[in-house]
C-alpha angles and dihedrals in degrees: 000000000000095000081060106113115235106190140020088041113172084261108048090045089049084050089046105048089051084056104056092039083054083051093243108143120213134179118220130208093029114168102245134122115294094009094264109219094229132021132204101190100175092055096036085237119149129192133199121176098196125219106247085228108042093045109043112270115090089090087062092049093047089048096233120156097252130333098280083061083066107054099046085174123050085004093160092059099046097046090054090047094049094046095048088058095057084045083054090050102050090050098048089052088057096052083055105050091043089056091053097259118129110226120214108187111186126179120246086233101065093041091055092047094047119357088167085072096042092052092049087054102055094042087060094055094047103048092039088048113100109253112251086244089085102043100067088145097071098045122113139248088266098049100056085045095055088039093053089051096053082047094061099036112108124019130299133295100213130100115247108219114263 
């Protein structure tokens, strides 16, 4: 398990290039819950393109009947392991979401058919997202620290009386 490739799959980078040709900037390996693929930090957007295998829906692609048909040996195990990683999922979309952050989950699948509709999708969530600006309420502790010290830097602003 540890040789599977957890970033910069086929997928994710075809996702990636349409959106910087498209001039939608992005930041990768952001802290947040469930490692998104690809952050939008001004506009509190995370996005996840989730492996077929790993998250449940290789068994749909492949057109067997339900996920033990897949794994005819250790099926047990896999099964448990498969369906540990949708519960992980579910709950990290809920940290997210809790935390203000709109989670776009896409399948491997549909980014590698067509990535030019996936990008699309997501641009039209991001530039249609409200900016963070304007959502002071729901920053943390760090944040209005670091904002307050960007607020004091340089010298005034005010007249002195003349």
């Amino acid at each position: 398990m540890a040789a599977v490739r957890n970033r910069n799959s086929t997928a994710e980078l075809a996702v990636r290039r349409r959106l910087w040709a498209n001039g939608l900037r992005y930041r990768l390996n952001v802290k947040l819950p469930g490692k998104p693929d690809l952050v939008f930090p001004a506009r509190r957007v995370a996005v996840f393109i989730d492996g077929d295998l790993w998250h449940g829906n290789s068994w749909r692609i492949r057109g067997l009947p339900s996920i033990e048909a897949q794994f005819p040996t250790r099926t047990e195990w896999w099964v448990a392991k498969i369906t540990r990683n949708m519960q992980r999922d579910r709950e990290v979309n809920e940290q997210l979401i809790l935390a203000g952050w709109a989670v776009l989950r896409y399948w491997e699948s549909d980014a590698l058919a067509d990535p030019n509709a996936v990008a699309r999708a997501i641009a039209t969530h991001v530039r249609g997202a409200e900016p963070t600006e304007f959502r002071v309420f729901e920053m943390t502790r760090i944040e209005r620290r670091r904002l307050g010290s960007v607020r004091t830097r340089g010298p005034s602003r005010t007249r002195s009386p003349s």
